[in-house]
C-alpha positions in Angstrom: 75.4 90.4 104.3 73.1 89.2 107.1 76.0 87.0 108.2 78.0 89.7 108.4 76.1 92.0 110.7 75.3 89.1 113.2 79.0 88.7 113.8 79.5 92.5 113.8 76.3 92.3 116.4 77.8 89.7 118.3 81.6 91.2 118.7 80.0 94.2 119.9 77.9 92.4 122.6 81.0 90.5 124.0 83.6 93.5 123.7 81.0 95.9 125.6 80.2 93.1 128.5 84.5 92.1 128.5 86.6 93.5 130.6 88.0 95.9 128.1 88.8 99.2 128.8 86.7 102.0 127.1 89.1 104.7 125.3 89.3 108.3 123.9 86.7 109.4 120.8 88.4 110.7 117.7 87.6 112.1 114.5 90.0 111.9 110.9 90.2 113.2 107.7 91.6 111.3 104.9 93.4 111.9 101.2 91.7 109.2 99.0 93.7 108.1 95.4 91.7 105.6 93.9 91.7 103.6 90.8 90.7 105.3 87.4 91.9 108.5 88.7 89.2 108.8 91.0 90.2 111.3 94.1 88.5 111.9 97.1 88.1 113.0 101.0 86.5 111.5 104.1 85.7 112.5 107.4 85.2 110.1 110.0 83.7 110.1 113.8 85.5 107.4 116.1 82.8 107.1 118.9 83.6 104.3 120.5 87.4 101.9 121.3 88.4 99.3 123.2 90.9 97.1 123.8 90.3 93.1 124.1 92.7 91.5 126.3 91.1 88.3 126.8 92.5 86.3 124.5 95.9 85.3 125.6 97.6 84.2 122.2 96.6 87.1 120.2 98.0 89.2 123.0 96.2 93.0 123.2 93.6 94.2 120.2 92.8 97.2 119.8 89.3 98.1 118.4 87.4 100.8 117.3 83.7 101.9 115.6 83.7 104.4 112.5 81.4 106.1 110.9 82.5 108.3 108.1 81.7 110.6 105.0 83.3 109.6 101.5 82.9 112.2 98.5 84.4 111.3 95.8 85.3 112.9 92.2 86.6 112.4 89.0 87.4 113.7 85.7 87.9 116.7 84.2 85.6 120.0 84.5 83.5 119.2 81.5 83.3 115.3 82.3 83.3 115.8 86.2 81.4 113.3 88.2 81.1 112.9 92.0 80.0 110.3 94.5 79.1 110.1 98.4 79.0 107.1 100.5 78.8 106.7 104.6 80.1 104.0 105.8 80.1 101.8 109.5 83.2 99.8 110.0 84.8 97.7 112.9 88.7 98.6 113.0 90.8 96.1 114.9 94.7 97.7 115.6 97.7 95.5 116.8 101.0 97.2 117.3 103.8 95.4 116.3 106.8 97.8 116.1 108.0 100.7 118.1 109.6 103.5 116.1 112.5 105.7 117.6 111.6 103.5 120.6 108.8 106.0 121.6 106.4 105.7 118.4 104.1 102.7 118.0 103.2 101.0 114.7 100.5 99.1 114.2 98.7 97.1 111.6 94.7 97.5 111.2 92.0 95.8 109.6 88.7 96.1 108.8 85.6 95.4 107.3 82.2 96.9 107.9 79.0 98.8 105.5 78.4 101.7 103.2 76.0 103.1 101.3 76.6 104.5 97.6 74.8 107.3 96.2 75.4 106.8 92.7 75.5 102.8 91.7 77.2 104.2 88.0 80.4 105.9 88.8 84.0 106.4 86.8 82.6 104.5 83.6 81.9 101.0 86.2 78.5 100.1 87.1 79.3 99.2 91.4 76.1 96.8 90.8 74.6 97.9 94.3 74.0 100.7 97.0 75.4 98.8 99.4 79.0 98.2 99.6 81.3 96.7 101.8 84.1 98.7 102.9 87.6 96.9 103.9 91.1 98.6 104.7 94.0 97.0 105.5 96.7 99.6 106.7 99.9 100.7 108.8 99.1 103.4 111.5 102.1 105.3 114.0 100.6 107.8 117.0 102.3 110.8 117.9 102.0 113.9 120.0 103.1 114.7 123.2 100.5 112.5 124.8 100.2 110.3 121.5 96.7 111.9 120.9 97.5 112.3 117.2 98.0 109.5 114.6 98.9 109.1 110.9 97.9 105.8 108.9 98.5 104.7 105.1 96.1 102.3 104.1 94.6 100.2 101.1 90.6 100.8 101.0 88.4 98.5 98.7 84.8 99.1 98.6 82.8 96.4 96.4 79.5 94.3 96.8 80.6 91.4 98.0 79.0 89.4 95.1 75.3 90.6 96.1 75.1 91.8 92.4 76.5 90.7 89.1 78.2 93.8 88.4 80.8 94.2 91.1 84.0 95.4 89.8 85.1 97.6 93.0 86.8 100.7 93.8 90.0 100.9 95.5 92.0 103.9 97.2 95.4 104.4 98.6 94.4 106.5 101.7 96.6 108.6 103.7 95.0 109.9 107.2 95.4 112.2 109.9 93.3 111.6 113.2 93.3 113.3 116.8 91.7 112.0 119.9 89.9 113.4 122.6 
């Protein structure tokens, strides 16, 4: 975990002091179907992109901060449980595709840190509090000054191993964000 947050620490110290050009906030909302039926919804806050152009064979990388809101919920009325977690996650974007020749498609990526109300959820015991929070997802912007995008994505939250117990949760996410 400490590893993790001095790379984190460090990417941010050399993306901020790069040449990279700063870009528009943004904020999303996302439909989360999980494993074991779980549903959910986030919100997230995108304070913060930028682009890293100075490493000449991966070409442009795009990257932005999130913070975001998870609730999720599961089971029926009478058996109904519900979980929150916020998260803080590095998202790095490459486009590799143009749709229609006007839309771009891009892969992300991500990995970053969330905290987990409840460590007993959906009949698993998560282990820990702390979770790490990866996607891996295909995103396409749109609008008349591509402002808006829509991504599908794979999220897995899990420990990491920092506990014996660490079966995971997983989501098929859709999401909808707008920039500003």
């Amino acid at each position: 975990m400490r590893t993790l947050l001095i790379v984190i620490a460090l990417l941010t110290t050399y993306l901020t002091s790069s040449n990279a050009f700063a870009a528009k906030q943004g904020i999303a909302v996302d439909y989360l179907l999980g494993s074991d039926d779980i549903q959910g919804v986030r919100l997230a806050y995108r304070p913060y992109a930028t682009q890293l152009t100075q490493i000449k064979w991966l070409g442009n990388l795009d990257i932005y901060w999130e913070v975001s809101m998870n609730f999720w919920e599961v089971g029926a009325d009478n058996r109904h449980e519900t979980n929150y977690a916020v998260a803080l996650s590095p998202v790095f974007s490459k486009q590799f595709a143009t749709i229609a020749n006007k839309y771009p498609l891009r892969w992300e990526f991500g990995i970053g840190v969330s905290l987990v109300e409840d460590t007993r959820f959906a009949g698993k015991d998560i282990g820990s509090h702390y979770q790490f929070e990866d996607r891996l997802g295909l995103v396409t912007d749109f609008g008349e000054n591509m402002n808006q995008s829509i991504a599908l994505r794979y999220m897995h939250y899990s420990n990491g191993g920092l506990n014996t117990h660490n079966p995971g949760v997983d989501f098929l996410n859709v999401s909808y964000a707008v920039y500003f």
